[in-house]
Wavefront OBJ file of the C-alpha trace (Angstrom):
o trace
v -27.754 157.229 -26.153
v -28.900 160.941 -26.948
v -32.758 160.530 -25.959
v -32.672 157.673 -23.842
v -31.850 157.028 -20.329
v -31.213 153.629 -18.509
v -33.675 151.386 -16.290
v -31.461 150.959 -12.936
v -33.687 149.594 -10.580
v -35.125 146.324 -9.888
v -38.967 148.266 -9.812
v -38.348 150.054 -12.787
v -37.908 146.582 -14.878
v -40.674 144.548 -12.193
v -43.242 147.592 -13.236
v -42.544 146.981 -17.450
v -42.718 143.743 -16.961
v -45.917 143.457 -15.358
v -47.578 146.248 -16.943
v -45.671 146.298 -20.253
v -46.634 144.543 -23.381
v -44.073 141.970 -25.024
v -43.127 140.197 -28.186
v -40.241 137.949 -28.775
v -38.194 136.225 -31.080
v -35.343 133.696 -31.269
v -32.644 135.857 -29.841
v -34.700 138.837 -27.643
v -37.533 139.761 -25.870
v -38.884 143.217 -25.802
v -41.484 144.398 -23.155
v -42.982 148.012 -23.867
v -44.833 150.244 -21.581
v -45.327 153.913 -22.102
v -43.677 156.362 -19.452
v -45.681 159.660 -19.831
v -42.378 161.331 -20.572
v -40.619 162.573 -23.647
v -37.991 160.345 -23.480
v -37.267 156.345 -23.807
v -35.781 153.976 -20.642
v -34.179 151.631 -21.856
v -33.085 148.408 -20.001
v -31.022 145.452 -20.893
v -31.415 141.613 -18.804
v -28.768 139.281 -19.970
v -29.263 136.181 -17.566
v -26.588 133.934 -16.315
v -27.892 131.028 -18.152
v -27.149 133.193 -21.689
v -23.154 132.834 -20.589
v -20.383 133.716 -18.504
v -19.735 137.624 -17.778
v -17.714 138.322 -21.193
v -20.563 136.681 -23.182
v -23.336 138.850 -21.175
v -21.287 142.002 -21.424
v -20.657 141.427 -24.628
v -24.638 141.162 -25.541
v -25.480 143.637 -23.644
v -22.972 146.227 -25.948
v -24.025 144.563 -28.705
v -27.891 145.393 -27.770
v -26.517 149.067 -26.424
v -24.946 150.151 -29.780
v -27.691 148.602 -31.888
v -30.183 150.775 -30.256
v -27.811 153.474 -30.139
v -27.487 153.752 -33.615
v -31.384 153.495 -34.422
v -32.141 155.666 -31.618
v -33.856 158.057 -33.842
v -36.138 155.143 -35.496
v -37.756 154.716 -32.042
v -41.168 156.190 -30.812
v -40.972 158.431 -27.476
v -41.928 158.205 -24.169
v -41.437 154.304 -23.635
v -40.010 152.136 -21.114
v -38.422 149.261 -23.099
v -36.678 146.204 -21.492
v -35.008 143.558 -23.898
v -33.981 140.145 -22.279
v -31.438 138.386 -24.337
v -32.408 134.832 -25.026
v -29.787 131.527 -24.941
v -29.652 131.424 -28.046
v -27.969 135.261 -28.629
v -24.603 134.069 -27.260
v -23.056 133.818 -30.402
v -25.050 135.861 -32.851
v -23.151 138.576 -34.420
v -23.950 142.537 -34.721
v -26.015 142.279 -37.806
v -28.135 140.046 -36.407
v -28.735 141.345 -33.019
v -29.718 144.965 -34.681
v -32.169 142.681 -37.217
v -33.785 141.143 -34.422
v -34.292 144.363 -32.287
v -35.694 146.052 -35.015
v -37.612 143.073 -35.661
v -38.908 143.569 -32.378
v -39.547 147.015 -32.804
v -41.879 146.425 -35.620
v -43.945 143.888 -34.277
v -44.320 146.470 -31.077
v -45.198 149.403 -34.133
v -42.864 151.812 -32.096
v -40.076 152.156 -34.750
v -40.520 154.685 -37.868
v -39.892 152.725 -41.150
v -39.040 155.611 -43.300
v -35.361 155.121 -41.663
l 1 2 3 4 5 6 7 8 9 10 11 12 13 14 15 16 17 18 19 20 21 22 23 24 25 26 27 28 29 30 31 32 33 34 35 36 37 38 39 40 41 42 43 44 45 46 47 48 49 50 51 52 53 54 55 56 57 58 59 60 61 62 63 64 65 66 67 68 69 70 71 72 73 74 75 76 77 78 79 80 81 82 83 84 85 86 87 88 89 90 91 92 93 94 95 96 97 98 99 100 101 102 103 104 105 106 107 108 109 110 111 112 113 114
């Protein structure tokens, strides 16, 4: 991720979720909250309840690389947590990059000329 760091601590992800804005849809949900940097945060929550360990690591690459690759599409200075839902256990990469984008409309922080 060229322009984006991680959200590490528990206070980083407690302050977007309480102060953050979210939408959702049948695999993710997104909470936004602007930073007052230049840069995105980015944070990934994949529950215990979505799987065991090599079905939550493997989300949480799958939601990684998707936004890694559409990096660029995204709007600056945001903190953005994504939760992974039951349901994303088995979806496949196509359709965990169609729902964060998804997400990122309904948010209007992605660039659609991309």
């Amino acid at each position: 991720m060229k322009f984006s760091e991680s959200l590490k601590k528990n206070y980083q992800f407690q302050s977007v979720y309480r102060s953050g804005k979210s939408y959702a849809n049948k695999y993710l949900v997104m909470y936004v909250m602007e930073n007052g940097t230049g840069g995105n945060r980015i944070g990934i929550s994949v529950s215990k309840k979505v799987g065991n360990s090599v079905v939550r690591h493997r989300l949480t690459r799958l939601l990684r690389e998707s936004y890694r690759l559409r990096e660029a599409m995204f709007n600056s200075g945001l903190d953005i947590v994504i939760v992974a839902r039951k349901n994303a256990a088995s979806v496949s990469y196509a359709e965990m990059e169609s729902a964060l984008l998804h997400l990122g409309k309904l948010h209007h922080i992605t660039e659609v000329n991309s």
